[in-house]
C-alpha positions as CSV (number, residue, x, y, z in Angstrom):
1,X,35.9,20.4,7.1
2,X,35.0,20.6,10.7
3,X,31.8,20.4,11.8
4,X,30.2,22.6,14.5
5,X,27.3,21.7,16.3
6,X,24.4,24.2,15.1
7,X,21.6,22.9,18.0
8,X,20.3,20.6,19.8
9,X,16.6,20.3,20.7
10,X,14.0,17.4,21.9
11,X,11.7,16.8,19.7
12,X,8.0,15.7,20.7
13,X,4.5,14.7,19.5
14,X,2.5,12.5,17.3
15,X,2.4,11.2,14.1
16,X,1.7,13.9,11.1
17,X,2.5,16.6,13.7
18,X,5.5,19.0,14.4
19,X,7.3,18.1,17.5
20,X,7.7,21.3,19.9
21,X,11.5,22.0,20.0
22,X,13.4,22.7,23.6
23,X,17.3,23.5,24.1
24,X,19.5,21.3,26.1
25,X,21.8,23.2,28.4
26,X,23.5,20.1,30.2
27,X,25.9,18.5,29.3
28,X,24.9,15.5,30.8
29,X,22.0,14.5,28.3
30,X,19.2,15.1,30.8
31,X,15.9,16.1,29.7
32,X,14.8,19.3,30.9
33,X,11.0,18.2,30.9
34,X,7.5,20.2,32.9
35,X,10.9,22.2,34.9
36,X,12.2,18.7,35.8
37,X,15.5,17.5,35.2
38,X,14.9,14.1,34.5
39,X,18.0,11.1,34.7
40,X,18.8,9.9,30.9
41,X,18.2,6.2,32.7
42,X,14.2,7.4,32.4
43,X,14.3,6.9,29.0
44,X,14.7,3.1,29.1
45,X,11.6,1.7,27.4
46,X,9.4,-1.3,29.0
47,X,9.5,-3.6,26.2
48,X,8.7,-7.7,26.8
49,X,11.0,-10.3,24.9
50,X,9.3,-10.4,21.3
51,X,6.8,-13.3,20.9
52,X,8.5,-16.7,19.9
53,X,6.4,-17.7,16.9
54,X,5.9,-21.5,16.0
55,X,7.5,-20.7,12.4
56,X,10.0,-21.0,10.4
57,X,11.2,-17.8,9.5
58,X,9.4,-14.2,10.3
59,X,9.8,-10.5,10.5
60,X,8.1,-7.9,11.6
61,X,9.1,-4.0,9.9
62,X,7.4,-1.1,10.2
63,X,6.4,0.2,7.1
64,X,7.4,3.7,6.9
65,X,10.8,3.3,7.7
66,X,11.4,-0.2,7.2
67,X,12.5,-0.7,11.0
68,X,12.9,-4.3,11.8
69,X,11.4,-4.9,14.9
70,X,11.4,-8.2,15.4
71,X,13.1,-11.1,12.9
72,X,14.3,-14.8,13.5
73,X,15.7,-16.7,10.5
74,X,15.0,-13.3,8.6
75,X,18.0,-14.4,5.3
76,X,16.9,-18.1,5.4
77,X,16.1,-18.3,1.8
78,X,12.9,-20.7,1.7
79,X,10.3,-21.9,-0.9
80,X,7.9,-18.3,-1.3
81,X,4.7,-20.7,-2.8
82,X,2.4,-18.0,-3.7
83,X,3.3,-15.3,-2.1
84,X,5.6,-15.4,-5.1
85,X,2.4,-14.2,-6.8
86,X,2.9,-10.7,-4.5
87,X,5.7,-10.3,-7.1
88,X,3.8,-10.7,-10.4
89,X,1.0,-8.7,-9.3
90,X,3.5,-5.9,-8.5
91,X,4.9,-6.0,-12.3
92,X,1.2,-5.8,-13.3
93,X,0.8,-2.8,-11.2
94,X,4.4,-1.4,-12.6
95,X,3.4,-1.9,-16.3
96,X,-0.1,-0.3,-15.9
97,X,1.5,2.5,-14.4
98,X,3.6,2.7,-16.4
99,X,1.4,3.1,-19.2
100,X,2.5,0.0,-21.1
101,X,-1.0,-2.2,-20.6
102,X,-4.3,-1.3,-19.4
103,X,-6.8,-3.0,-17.2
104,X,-9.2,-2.9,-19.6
105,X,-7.3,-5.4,-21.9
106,X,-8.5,-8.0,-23.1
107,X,-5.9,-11.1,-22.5
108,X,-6.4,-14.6,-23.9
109,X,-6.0,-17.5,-22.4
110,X,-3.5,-20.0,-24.1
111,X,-3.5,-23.6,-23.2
112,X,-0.8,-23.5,-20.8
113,X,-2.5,-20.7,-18.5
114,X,-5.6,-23.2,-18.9
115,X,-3.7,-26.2,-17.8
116,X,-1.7,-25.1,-14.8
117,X,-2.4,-26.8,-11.9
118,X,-2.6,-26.1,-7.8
119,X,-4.8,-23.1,-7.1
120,X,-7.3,-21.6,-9.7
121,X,-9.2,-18.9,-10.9
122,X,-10.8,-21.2,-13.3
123,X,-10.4,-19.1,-17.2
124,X,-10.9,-21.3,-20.1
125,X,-8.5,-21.7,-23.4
126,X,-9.1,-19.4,-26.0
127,X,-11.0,-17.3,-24.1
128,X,-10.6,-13.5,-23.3
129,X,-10.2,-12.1,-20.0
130,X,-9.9,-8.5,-18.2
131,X,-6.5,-7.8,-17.2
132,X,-8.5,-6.4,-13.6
133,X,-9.8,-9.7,-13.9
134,X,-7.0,-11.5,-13.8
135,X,-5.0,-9.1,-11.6
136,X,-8.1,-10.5,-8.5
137,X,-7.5,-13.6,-9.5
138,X,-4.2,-13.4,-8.9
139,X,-4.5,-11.5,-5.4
140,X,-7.5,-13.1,-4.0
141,X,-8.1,-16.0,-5.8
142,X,-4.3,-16.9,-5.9
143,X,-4.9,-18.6,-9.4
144,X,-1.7,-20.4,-10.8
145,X,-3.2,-20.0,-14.2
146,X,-4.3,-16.1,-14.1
147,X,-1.1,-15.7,-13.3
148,X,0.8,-17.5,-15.9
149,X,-1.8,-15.7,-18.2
150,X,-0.4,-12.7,-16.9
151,X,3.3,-13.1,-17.1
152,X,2.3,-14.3,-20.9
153,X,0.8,-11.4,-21.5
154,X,3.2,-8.7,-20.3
155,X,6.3,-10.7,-21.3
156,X,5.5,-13.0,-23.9
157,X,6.0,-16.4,-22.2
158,X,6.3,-17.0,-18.3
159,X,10.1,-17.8,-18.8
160,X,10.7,-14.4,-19.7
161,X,8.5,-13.1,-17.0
162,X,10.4,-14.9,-14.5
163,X,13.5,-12.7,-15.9
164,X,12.0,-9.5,-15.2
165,X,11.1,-10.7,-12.0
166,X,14.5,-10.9,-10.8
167,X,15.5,-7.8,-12.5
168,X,12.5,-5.8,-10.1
169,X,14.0,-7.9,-7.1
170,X,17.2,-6.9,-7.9
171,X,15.9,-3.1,-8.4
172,X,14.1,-3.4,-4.9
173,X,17.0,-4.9,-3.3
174,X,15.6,-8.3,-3.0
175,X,19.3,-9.5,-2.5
176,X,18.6,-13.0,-1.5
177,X,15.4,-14.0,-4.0
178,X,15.4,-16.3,-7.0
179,X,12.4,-16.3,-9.0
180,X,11.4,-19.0,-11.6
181,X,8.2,-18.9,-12.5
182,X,5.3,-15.9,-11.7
183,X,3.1,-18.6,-9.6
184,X,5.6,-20.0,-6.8
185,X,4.8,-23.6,-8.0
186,X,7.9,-25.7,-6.7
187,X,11.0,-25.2,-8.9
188,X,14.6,-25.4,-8.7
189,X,16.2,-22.4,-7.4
190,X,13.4,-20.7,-6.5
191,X,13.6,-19.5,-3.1
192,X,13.2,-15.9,-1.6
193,X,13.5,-14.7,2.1
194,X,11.6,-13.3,5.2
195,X,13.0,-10.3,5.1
196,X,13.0,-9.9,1.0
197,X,9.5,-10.7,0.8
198,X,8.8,-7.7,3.4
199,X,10.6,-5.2,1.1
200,X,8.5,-6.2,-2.2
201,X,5.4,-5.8,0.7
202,X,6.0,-2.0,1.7
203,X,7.0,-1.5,-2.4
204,X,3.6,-2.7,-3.3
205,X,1.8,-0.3,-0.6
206,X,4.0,2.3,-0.7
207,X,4.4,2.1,-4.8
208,X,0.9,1.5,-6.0
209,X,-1.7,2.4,-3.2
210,X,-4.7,2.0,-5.8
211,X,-3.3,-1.1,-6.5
212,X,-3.4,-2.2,-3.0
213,X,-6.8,-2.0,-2.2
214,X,-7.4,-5.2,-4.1
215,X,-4.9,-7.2,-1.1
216,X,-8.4,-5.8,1.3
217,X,-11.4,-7.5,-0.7
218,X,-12.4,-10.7,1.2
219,X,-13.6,-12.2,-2.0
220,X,-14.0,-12.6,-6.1
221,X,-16.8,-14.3,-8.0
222,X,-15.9,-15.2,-11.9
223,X,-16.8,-17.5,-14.4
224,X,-19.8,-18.1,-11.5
225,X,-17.0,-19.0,-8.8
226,X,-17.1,-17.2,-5.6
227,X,-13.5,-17.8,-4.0
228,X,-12.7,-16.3,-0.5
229,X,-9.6,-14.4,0.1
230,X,-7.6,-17.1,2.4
231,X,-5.7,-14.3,4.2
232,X,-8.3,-15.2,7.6
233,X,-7.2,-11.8,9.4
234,X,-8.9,-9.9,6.6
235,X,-12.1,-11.0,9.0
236,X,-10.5,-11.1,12.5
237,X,-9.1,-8.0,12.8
238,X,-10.3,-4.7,11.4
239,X,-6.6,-3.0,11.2
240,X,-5.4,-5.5,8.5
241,X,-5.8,-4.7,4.7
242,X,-3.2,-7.2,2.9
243,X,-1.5,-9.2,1.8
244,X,-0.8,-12.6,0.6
245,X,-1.2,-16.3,1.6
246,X,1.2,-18.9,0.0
247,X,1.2,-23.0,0.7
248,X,3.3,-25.8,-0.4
249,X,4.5,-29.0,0.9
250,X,8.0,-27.6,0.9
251,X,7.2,-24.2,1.8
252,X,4.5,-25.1,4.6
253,X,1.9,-22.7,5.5
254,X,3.0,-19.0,4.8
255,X,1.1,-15.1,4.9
256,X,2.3,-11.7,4.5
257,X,0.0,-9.3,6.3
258,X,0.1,-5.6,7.0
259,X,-2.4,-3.5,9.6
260,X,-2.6,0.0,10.0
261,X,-3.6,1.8,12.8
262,X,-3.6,5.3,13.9
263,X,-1.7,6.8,11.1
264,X,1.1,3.1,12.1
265,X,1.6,0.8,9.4
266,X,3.2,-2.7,10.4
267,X,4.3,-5.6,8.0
268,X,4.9,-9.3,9.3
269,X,6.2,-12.2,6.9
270,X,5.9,-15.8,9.0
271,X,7.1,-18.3,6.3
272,X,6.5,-22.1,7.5
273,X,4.0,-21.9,9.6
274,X,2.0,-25.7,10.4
275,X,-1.1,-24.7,9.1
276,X,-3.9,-21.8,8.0
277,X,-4.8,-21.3,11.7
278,X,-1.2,-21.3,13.1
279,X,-0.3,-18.5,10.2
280,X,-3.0,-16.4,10.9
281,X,-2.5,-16.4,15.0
282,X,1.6,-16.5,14.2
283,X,0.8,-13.4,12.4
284,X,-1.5,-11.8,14.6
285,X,0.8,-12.0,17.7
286,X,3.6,-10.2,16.0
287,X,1.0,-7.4,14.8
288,X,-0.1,-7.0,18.4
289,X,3.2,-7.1,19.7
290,X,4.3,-4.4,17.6
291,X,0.9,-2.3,17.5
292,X,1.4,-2.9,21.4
293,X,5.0,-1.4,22.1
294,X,5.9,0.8,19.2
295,X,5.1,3.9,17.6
296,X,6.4,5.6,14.4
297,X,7.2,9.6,14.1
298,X,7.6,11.9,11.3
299,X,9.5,14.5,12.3
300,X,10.3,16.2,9.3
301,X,8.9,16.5,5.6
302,X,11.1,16.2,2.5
303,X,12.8,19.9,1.4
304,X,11.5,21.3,4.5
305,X,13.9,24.0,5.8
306,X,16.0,22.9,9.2
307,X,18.2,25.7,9.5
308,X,20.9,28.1,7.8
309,X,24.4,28.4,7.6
310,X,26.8,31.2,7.1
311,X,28.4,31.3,3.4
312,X,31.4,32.8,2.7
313,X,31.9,34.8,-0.5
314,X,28.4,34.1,-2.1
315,X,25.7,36.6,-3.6
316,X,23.6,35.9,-0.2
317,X,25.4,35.6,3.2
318,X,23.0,32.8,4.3
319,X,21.9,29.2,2.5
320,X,19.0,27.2,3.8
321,X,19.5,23.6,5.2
322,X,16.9,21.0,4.4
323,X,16.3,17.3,4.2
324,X,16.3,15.9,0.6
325,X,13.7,13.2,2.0
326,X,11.2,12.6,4.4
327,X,12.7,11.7,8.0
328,X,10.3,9.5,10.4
329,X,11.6,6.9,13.0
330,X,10.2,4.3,14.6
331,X,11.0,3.9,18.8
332,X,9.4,2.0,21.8
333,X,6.2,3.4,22.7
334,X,5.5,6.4,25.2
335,X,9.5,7.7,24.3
336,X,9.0,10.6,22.1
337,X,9.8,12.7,24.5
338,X,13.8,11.5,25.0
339,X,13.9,12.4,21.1
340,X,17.2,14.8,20.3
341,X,18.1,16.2,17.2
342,X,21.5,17.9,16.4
343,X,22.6,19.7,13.7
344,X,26.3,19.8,12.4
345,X,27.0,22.7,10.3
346,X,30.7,22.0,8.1
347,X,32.3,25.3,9.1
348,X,33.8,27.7,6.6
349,X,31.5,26.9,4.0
350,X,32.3,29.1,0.9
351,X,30.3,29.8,-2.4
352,X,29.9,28.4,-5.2
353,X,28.1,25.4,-4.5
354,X,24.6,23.7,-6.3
355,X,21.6,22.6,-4.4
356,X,21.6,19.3,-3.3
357,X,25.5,20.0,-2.2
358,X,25.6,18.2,1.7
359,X,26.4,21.1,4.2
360,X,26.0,18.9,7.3
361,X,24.7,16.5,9.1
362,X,21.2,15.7,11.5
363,X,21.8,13.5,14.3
364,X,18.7,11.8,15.9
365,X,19.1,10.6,19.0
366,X,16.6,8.8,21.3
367,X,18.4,9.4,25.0
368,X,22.0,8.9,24.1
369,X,21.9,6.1,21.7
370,X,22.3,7.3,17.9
371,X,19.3,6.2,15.9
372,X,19.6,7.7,12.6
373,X,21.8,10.0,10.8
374,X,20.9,12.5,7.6
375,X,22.7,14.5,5.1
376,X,21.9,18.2,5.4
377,X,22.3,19.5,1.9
378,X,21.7,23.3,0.2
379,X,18.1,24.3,-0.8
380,X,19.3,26.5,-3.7
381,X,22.3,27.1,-6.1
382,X,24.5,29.7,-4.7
383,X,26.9,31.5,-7.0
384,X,29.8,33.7,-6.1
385,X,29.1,37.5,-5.0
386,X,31.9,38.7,-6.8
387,X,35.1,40.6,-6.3
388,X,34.1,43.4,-3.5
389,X,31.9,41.0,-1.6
390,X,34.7,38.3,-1.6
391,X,36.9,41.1,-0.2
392,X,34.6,42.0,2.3
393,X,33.7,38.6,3.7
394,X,37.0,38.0,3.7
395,X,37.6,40.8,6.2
396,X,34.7,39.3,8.2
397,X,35.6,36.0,8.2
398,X,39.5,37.1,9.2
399,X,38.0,38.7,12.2
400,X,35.2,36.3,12.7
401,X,38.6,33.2,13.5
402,X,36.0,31.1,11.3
């Protein structure tokens, strides 16, 4: 069908708030702003060159819409080390959730769990453990062998909990991530990416919030061990809550890290790095950098009602318009204001249809450039209005040309 456009309006505010709506007239794309008409060339954002990080591979998203603001070497699929474990603590979470385990388990600790080496959270064979106990050990601890107690726990062996692994990745849309083992010790084949790793970071806050909390605590004391969380911008900078460290030969010096700030949520991934200072200020810099210049905007809520469009031969002349989903957007700072929204309405839209059935379309625009497009679908079920009201719309619609 044809589409129509329904309106146009600049949208404006901040996060968590309605934008304040205003009609374009021109025809030019000007913003009509304070009684000004303002050239669309105002609308170019001051933005530096993103900082060139001594790393290997990085990316920076925001994590409400999973905007990539900055990336090098983003699909380089690379050694993970233990921010592998950022994936088995995520299938703990899932299973808990899910109702299949409990943190109050008791798990206990065969002899492989005991004797896997690199990082540990120091449990003993034979022993029993907490499953919460284990899950810090596995977050702030990093420990190889609460790990591999873990993946023995939920799956039966580790080899088996390496499958499931790449069946979550797959569900995430991890597309270029090979898991072989739940604690990131070198083995063949397994190998993840920048860009994977910062999917599985906004599914773990965004999934599991509870969960999440535990990325925050600086520290975790068992078996009379006191272990520091190694992620060093947990004490540097106030804004930072998560997520992972991860170090091998092969992999170099790696951290995931996400900050939140005035309702903003970032996520950087810098894989490679030379060492635990050069991850932490690699890290840092893109966090400023994107705290610095950008800003994220909800602009609309999930099933909230845009508009309506005119039905033909239904019980109601009138359907209501709505997002299925939350709609937010991340732009250069200070440019909210060059935000345009348009609505096409399909023409000649006639009854029956189901909810959920796409009417249109909702074109966001920052200036002229098109940065996001949504399906407008029907907020309710709308049957026929039988034989005199088809007749009569019919008339309408004749005289109507639509």
């Amino acid at each position: 069908m044809a589409n129509i456009v329904a309106s146009t309006k600049v949208l404006f505010g901040n996060i968590k708030q309605k934008m304040k709506t205003l009609v374009i007239t021109t025809a030019a794309c000007s913003l009509l702003w304070g009684g000004v008409i303002t050239p669309s060339y105002a609308a170019q954002a001051l933005v530096p060159q993103p900082p060139q990080l001594a790393a290997r591979a990085y990316i920076l998203i925001d994590a409400i819409t999973g905007k990539v603001i900055v990336e090098t070497n983003a699909d380089e699929m690379l050694p993970p080390a233990s921010l592998t474990k950022m994936m088995t603590a995520y299938m703990l979470a899932y299973e808990v959730a899910s109702g299949n385990v409990s943190l109050d388990d008791d798990v206990r600790v065969s002899e492989k769990a005991w004797r896997t080496e690199g990082s540990r959270m120091f449990i003993q064979e034979g022993k029993f453990v907490k499953l919460e106990d284990l899950m810090r050990g596995i977050i702030i601890q990093s420990g190889n062998d609460a790990s591999v107690a873990v993946a023995e726990h939920l799956a039966g062996s580790e080899e088996a909990f390496a499958d499931l692994m790449n069946q979550h990745a797959a569900r995430l849309g991890m597309t270029n991530t090979y898991f072989s083992n739940a604690t990131g010790l070198p083995a063949p084949g397994h190998a993840t990416t920048a860009r994977d790793l910062a999917i599985l970071a906004r599914a773990i806050i965004r999934d599991y919030p509870d969960h999440y909390a535990v990325y925050a605590e600086k520290e975790f004391t068992f078996n009379k061990i006191r272990q520091p969380n190694r992620n060093k911008l947990l004490w540097r900078d106030s804004t930072v809550d998560g997520l992972k460290t991860g170090y091998t030969s092969a992999a170099g010096y790696c951290l995931v890290a996400s900050a939140k700030k005035d309702g903003q949520r970032l996520i950087s991934v810098v894989l490679g790095a030379s060492g635990t200072e050069s991850r932490a200020q690699e890290s840092q810099k893109l966090i400023t950098y994107g705290m610095r210049f950008f800003e994220t905007h909800v602009l609309y809520d999930a099933q909230e009602n845009l508009t309506n469009a005119r039905v033909w031969g239904g019980e109601q002349d009138y359907v209501d318009l709505l997002l299925e989903n939350p709609l937010a957007i991340t732009i250069p700072r200070g440019q909210a204001k060059y935000i345009k929204a348009k609505m096409n309405i399909n023409s000649g839209i006639e009854a029956p249809f189901v909810a959920g059935e796409v009417l249109g379309t909702l074109v966001i625009s920052l200036d002229t450039e098109v940065i996001v497009e949504r399906d407008l679908v029907a907020a309710q079920d709308m049957p026929e209005g039988g034989f005199f009201k088809g007749v009569s719309d019919s008339v309408k619609r004749l005289i109507s040309g639509e």
